[in-house]
DRENPA-3360 file (N, C-alpha, C; in nm, 2 decimals, always signed):
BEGIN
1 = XXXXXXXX = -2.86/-15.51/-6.63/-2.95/-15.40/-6.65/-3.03/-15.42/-6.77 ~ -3.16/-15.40/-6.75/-3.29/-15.44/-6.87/-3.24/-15.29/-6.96 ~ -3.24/-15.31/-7.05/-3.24/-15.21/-7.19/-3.40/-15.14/-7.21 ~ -3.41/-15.01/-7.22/-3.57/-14.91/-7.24/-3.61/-15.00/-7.47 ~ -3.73/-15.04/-7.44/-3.77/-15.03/-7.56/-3.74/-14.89/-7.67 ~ -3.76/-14.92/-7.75/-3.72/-14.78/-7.89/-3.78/-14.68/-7.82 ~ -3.73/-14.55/-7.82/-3.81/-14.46/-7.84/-3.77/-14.38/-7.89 ~ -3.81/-14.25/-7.97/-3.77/-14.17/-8.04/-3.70/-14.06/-7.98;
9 = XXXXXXXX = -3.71/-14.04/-7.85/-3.65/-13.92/-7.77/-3.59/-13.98/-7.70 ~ -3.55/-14.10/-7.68/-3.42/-14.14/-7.53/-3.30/-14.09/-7.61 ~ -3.26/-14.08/-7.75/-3.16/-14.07/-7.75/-3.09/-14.21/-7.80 ~ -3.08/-14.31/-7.78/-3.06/-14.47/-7.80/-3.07/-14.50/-7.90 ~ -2.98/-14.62/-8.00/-2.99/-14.69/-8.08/-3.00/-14.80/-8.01 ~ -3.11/-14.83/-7.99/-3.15/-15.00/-7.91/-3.09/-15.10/-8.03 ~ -3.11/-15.13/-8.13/-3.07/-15.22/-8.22/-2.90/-15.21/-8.20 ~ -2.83/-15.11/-8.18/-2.67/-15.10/-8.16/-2.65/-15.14/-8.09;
17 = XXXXXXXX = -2.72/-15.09/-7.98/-2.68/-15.16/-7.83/-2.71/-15.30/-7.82 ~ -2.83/-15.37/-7.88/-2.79/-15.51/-7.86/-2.73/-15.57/-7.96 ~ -2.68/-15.53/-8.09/-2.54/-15.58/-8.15/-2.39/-15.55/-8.08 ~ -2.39/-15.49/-8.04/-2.27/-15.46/-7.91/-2.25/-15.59/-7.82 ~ -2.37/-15.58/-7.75/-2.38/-15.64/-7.62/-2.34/-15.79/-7.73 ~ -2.41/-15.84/-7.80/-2.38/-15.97/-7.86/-2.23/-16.02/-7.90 ~ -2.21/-15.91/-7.98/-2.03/-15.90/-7.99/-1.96/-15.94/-7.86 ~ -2.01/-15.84/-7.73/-1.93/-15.86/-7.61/-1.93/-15.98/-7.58;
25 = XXXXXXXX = -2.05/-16.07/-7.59/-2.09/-16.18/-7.47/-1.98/-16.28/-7.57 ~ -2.00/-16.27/-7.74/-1.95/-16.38/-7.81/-1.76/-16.33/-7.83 ~ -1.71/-16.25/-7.74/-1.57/-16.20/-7.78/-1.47/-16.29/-7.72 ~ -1.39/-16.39/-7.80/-1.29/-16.46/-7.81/-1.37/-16.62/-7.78 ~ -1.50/-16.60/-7.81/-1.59/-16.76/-7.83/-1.55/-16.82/-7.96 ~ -1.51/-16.77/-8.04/-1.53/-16.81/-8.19/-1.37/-16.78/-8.26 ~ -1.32/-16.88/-8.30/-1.19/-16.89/-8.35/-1.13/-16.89/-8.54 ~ -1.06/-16.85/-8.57/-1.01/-16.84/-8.74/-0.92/-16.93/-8.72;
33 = XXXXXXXX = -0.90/-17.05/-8.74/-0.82/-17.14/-8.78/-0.71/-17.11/-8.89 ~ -0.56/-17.07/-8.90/-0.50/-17.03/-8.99/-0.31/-17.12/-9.02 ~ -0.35/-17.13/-9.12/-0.20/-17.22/-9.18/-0.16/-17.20/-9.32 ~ -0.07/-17.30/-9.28/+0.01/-17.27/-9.43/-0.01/-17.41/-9.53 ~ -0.05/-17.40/-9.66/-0.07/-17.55/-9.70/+0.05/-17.60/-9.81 ~ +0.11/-17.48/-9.83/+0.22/-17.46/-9.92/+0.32/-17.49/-9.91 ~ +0.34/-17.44/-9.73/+0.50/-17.48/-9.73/+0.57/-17.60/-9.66 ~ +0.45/-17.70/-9.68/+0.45/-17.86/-9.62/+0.44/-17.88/-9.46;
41 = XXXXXXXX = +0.45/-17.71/-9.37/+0.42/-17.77/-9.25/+0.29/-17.77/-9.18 ~ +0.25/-17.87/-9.06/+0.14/-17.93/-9.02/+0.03/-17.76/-8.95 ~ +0.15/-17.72/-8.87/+0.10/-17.66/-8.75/+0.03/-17.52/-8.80 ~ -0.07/-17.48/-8.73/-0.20/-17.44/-8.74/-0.20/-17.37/-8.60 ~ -0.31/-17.22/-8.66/-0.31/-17.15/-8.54/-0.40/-17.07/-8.52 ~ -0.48/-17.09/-8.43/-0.63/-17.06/-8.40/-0.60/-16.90/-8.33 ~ -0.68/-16.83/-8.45/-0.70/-16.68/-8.37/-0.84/-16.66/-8.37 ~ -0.88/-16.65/-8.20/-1.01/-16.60/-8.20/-1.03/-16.46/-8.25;
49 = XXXXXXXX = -1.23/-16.48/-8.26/-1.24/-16.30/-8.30/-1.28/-16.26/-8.19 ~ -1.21/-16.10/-8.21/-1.25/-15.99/-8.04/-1.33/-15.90/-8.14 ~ -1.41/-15.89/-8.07/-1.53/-15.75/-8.03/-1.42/-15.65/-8.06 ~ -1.37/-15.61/-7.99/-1.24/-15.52/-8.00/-1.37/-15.32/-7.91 ~ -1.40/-15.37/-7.84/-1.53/-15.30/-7.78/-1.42/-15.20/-7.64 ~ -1.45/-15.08/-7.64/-1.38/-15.04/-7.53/-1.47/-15.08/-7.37 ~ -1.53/-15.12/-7.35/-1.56/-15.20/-7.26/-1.58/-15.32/-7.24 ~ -1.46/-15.42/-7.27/-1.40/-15.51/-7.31/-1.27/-15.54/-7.28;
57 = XXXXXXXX = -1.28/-15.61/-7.08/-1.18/-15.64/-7.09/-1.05/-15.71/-7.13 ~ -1.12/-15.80/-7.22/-0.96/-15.88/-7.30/-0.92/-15.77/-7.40 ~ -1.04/-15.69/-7.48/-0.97/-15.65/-7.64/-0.93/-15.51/-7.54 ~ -0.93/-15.45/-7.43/-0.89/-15.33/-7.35/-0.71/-15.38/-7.31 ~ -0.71/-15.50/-7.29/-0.59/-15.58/-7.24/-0.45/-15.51/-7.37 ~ -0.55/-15.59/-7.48/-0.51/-15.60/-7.62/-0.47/-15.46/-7.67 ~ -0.55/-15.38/-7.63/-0.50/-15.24/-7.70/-0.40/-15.20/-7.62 ~ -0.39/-15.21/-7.49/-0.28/-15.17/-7.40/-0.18/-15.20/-7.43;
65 = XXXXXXXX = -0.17/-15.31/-7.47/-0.01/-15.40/-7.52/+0.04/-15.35/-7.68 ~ -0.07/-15.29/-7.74/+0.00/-15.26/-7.88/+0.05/-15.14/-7.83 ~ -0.06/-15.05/-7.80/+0.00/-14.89/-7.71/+0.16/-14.91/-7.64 ~ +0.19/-15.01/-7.56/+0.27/-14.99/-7.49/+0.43/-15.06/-7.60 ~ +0.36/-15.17/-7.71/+0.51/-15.16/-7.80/+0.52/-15.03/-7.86 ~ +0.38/-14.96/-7.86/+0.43/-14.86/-7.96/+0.51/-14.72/-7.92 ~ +0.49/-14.67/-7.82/+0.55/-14.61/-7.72/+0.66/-14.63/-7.68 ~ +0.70/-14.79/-7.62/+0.80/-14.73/-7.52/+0.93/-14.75/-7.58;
73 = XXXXXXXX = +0.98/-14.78/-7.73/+1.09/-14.78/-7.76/+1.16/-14.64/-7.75 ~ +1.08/-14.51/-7.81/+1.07/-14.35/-7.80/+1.13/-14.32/-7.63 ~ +1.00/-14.40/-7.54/+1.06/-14.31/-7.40/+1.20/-14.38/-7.38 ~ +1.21/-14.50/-7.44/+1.35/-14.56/-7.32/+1.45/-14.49/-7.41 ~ +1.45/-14.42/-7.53/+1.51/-14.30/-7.58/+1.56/-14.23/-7.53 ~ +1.45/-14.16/-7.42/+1.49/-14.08/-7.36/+1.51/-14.07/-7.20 ~ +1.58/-13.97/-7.14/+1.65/-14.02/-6.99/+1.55/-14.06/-6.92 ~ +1.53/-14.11/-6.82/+1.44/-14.09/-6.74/+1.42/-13.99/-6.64;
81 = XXXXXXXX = +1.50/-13.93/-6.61/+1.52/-13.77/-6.48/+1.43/-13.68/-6.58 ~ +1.37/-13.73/-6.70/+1.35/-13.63/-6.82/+1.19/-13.66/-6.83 ~ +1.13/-13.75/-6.80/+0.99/-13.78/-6.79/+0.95/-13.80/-6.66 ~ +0.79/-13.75/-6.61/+0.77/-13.72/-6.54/+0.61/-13.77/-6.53 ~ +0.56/-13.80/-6.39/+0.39/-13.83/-6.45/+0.33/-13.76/-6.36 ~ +0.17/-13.69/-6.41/+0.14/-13.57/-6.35/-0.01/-13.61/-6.35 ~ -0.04/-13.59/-6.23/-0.24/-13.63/-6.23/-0.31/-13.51/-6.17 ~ -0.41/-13.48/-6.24/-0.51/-13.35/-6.26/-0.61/-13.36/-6.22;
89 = XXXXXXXX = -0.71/-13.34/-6.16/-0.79/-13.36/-6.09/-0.91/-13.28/-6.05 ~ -1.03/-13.26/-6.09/-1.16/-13.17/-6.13/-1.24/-13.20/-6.02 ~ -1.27/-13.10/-5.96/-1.39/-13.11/-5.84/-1.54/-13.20/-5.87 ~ -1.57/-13.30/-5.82/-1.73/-13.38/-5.80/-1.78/-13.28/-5.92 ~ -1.87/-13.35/-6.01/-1.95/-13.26/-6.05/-2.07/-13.37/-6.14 ~ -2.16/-13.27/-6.17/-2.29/-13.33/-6.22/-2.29/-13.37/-6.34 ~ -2.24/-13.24/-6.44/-2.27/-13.29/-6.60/-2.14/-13.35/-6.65 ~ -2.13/-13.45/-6.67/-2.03/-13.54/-6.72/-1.96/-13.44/-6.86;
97 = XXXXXXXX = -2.06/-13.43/-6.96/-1.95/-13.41/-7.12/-1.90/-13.24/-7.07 ~ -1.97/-13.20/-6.97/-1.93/-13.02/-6.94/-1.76/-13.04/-6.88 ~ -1.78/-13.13/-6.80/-1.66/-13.17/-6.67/-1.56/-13.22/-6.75 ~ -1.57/-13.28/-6.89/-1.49/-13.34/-6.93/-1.43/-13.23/-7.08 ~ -1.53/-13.19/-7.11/-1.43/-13.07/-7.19/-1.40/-12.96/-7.12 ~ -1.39/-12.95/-7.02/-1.33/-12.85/-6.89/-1.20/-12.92/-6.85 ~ -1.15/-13.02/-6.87/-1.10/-13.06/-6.78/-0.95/-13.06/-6.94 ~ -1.03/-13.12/-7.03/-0.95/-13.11/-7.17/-0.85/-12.99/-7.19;
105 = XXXXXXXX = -0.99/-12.86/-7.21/-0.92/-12.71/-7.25/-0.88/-12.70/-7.10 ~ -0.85/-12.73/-6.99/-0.76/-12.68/-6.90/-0.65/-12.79/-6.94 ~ -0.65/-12.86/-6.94/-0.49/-12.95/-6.96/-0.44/-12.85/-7.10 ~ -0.49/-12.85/-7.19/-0.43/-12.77/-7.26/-0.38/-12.65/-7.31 ~ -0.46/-12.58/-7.22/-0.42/-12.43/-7.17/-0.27/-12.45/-7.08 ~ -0.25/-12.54/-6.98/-0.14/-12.58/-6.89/-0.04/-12.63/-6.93 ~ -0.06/-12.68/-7.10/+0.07/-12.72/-7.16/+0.09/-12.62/-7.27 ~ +0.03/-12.55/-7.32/+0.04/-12.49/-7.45/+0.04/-12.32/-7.40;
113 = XXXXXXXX = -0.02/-12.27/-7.28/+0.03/-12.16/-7.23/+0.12/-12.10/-7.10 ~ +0.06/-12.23/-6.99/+0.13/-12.18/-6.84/+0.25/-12.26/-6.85 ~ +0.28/-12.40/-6.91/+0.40/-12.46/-6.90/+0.43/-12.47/-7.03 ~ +0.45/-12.42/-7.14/+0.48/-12.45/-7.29/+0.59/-12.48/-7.30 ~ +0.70/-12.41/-7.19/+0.88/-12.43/-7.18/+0.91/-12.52/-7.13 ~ +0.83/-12.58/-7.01/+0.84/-12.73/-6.97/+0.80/-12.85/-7.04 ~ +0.65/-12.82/-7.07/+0.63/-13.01/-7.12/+0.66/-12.98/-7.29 ~ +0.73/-13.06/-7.31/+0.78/-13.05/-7.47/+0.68/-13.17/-7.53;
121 = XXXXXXXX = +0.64/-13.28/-7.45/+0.51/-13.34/-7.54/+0.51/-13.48/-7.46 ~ +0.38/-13.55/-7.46/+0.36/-13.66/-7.40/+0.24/-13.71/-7.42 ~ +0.21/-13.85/-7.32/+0.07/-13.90/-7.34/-0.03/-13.87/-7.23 ~ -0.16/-13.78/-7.26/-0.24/-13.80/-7.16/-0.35/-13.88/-7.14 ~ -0.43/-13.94/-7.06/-0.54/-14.03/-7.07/-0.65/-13.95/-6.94 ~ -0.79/-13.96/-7.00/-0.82/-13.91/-6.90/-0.94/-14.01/-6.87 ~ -0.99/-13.98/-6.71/-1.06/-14.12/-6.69/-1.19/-14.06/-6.58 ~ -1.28/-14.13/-6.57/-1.36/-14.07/-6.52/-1.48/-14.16/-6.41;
129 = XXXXXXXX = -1.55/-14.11/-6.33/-1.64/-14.23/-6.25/-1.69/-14.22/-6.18 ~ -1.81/-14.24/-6.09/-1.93/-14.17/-6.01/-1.86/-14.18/-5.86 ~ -1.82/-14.07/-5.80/-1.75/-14.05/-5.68/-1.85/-14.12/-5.59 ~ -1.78/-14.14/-5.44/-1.86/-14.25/-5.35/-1.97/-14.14/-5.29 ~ -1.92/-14.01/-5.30/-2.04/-13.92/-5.19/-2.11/-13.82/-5.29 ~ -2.26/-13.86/-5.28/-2.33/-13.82/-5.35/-2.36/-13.84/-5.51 ~ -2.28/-13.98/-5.54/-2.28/-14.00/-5.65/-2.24/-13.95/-5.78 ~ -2.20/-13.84/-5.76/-2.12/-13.70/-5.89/-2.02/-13.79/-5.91;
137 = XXXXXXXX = -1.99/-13.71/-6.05/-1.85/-13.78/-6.15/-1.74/-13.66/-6.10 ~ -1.61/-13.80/-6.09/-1.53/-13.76/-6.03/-1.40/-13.79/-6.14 ~ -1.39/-13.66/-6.23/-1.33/-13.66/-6.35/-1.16/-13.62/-6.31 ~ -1.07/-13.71/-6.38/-0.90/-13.67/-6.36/-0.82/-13.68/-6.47 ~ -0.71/-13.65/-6.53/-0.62/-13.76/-6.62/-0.50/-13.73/-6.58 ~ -0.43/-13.82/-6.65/-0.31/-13.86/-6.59/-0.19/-13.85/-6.74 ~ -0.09/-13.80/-6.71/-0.04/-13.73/-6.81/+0.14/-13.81/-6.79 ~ +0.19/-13.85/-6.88/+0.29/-13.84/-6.87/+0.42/-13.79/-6.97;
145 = XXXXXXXX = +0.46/-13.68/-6.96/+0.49/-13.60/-6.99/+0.69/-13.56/-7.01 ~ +0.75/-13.56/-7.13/+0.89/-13.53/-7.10/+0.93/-13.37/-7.11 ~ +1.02/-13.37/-7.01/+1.01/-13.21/-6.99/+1.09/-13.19/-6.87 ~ +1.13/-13.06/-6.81/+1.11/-13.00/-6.71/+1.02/-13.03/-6.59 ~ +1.11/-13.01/-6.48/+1.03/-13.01/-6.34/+0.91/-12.89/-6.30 ~ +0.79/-12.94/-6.25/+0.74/-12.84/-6.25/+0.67/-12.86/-6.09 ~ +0.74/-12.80/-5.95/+0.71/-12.80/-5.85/+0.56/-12.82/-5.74 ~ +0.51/-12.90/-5.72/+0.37/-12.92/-5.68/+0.30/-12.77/-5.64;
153 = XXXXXXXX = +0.40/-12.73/-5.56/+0.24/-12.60/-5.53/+0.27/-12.51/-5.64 ~ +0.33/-12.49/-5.72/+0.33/-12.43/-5.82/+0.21/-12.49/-5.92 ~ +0.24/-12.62/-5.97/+0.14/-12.66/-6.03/-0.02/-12.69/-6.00 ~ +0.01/-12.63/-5.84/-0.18/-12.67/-5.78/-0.22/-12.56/-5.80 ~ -0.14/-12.45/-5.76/-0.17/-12.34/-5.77/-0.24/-12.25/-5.93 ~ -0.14/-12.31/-6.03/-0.21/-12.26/-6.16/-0.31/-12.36/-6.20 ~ -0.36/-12.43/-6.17/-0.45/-12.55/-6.19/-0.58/-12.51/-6.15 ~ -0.54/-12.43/-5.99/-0.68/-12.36/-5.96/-0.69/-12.22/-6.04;
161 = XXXXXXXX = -0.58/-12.16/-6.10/-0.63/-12.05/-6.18/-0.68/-12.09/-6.28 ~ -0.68/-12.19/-6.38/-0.73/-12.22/-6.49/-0.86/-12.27/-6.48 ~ -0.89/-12.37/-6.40/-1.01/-12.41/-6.33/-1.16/-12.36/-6.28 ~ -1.04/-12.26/-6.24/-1.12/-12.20/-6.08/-1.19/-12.24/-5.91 ~ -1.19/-12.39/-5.94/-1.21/-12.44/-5.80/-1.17/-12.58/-5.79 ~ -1.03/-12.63/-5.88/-0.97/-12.72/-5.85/-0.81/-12.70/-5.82 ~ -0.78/-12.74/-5.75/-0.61/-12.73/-5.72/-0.60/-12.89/-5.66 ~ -0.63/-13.01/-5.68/-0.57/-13.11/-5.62/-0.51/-13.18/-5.74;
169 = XXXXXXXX = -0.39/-13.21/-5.73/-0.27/-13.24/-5.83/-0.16/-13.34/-5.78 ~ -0.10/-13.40/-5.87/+0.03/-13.42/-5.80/+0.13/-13.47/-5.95 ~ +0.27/-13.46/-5.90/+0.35/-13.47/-5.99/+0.43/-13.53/-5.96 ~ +0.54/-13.58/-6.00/+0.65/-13.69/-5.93/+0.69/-13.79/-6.07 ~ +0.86/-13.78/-6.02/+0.95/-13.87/-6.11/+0.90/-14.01/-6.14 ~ +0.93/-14.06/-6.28/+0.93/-14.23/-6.29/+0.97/-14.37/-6.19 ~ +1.08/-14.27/-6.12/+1.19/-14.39/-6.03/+1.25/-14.44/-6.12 ~ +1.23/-14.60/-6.07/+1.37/-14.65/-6.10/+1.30/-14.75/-6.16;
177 = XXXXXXXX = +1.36/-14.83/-6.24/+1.31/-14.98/-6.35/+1.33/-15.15/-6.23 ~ +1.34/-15.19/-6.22/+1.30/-15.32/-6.18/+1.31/-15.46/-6.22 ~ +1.40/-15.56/-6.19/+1.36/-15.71/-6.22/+1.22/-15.73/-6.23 ~ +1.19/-15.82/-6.31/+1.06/-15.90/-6.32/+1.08/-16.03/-6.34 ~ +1.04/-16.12/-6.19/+1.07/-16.25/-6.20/+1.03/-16.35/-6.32 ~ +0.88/-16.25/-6.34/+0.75/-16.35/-6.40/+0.77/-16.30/-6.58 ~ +0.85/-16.20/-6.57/+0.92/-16.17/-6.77/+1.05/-16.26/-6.75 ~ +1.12/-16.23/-6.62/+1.28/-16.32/-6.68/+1.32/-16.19/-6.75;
185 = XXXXXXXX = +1.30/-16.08/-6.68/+1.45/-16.00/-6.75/+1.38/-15.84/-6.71 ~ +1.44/-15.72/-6.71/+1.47/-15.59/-6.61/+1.35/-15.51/-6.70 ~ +1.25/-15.45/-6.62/+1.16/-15.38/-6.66/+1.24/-15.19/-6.63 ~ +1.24/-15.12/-6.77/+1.27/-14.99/-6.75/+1.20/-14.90/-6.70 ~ +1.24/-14.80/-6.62/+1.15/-14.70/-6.54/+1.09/-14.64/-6.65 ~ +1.09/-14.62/-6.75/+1.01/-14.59/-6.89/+0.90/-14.66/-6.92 ~ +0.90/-14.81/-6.91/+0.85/-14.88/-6.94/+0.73/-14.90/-6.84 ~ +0.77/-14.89/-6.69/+0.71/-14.91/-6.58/+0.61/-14.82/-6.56;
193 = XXXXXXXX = +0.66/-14.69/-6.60/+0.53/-14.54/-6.62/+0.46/-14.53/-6.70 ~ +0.49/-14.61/-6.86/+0.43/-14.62/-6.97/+0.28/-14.70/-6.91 ~ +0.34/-14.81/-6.87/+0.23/-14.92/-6.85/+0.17/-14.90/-6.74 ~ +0.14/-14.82/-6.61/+0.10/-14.77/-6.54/-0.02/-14.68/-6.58 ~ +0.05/-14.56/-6.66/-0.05/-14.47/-6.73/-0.14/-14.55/-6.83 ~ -0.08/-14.61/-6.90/-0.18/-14.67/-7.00/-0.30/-14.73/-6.93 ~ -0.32/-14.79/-6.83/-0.40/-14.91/-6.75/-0.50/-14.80/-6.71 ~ -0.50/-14.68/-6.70/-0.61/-14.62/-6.69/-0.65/-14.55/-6.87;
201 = XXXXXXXX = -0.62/-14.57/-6.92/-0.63/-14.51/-7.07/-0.71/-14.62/-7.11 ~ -0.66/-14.79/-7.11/-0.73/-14.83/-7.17/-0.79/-14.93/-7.11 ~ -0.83/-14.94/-7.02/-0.87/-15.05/-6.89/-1.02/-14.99/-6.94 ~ -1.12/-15.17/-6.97/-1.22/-15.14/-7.02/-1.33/-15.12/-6.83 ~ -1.45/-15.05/-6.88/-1.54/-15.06/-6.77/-1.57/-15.14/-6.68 ~ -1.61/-15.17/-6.58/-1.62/-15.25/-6.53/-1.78/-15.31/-6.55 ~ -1.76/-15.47/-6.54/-1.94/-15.54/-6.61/-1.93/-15.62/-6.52 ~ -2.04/-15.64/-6.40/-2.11/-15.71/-6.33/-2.14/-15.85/-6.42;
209 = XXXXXX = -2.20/-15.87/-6.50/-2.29/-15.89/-6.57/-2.39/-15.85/-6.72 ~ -2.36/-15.97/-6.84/-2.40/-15.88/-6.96/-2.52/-15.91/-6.97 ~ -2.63/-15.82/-6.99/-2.75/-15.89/-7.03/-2.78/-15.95/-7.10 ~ -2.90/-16.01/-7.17/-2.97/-16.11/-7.29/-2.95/-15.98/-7.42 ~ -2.91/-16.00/-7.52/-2.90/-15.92/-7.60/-3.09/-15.93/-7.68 ~ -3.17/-16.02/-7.62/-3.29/-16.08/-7.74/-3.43/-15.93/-7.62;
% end
């Protein structure tokens, strides 16, 4: 996509946007060579630099993996019959930042007044994207949450009172944890919901294609 020249009313930092874009195109091209000269040994170890850009699939990879040490020592703390993952879901709509703080103050009206006794605290991520019919943004997030059971039509049901014209939801246990041939050792159902949820939290944009930043 060609970038609009300056103008005073788009709104745009054109100069930002093509230091961005340059950052992206050059992210993990360029390396810091790093060792020790002190303590007589040879080996040496090349850390490239990341952009560190949320639309940026490697530095998106990167933040997932720090998210997910940092987390899941906490859940595997706790049982698993005791965490739960719950997806929210907002009717097609036109104005993206309206859809998206609607979608905010109802998740939190749903934990802090209709279920305050159930979810005692968790991580939510919310994600968003131009639905296939008619092009509208098709806003959701995905919550995962320790706490109490909280029944699906019960939860569609207050979902459309807080809303007003969404009720499509769903909720459902972690299961069960898992061998992993390709780690060499048992993935926890903690672990497995952690890193699920996260992949929409921090999973960068999708890019065709970066343009010329010049």
């Amino acid at each position: 996509a060609d970038f609009c020249e300056d103008d005073p009313d788009s709104g745009l930092d054109v100069d930002l946007l093509r230091s961005k874009i340059s950052a992206l195109k050059a992210c993990g091209t360029q390396y810091m060579t790093m060792g020790c000269y002190d303590c007589g040994r040879d080996d040496v170890k090349n850390v490239p630099y990341r952009c560190k850009l949320r639309v940026c699939p490697e530095c998106s990879t990167i933040r997932k993996n720090e998210w997910l040490d940092r987390y899941k020592s906490y859940l595997e703390s706790v049982p698993s019959f005791r965490i739960r993952h719950m997806t929210l879901t907002l009717a097609n709509a036109d104005d993206l930042p309206a859809t998206l703080t609607k979608i905010q103050k109802g998740f939190k009206a749903l934990r802090t007044h209709w279920f305050k006794d159930r979810i005692e605290g968790g991580l939510v991520g919310y994600e968003f994207h131009l639905g296939k019919s008619g092009g509208r943004w098709n806003v959701h997030c995905h919550v995962l949450y320790v706490g109490s059971f909280i029944p699906h039509s019960e939860l569609s049901a207050t979902w459309e009172k807080i809303t007003g014209d969404s009720k499509v939801v769903d909720i459902r246990s972690i299961g069960r944890g898992f061998y992993c041939k390709r780690r060499n050792r048992k993935v926890s159902a903690q672990e497995k919901a952690l890193d699920y949820v996260l992949k929409y939290i921090s999973k960068g944009v999708g890019i065709d294609g970066v343009p010329d930043s010049e």
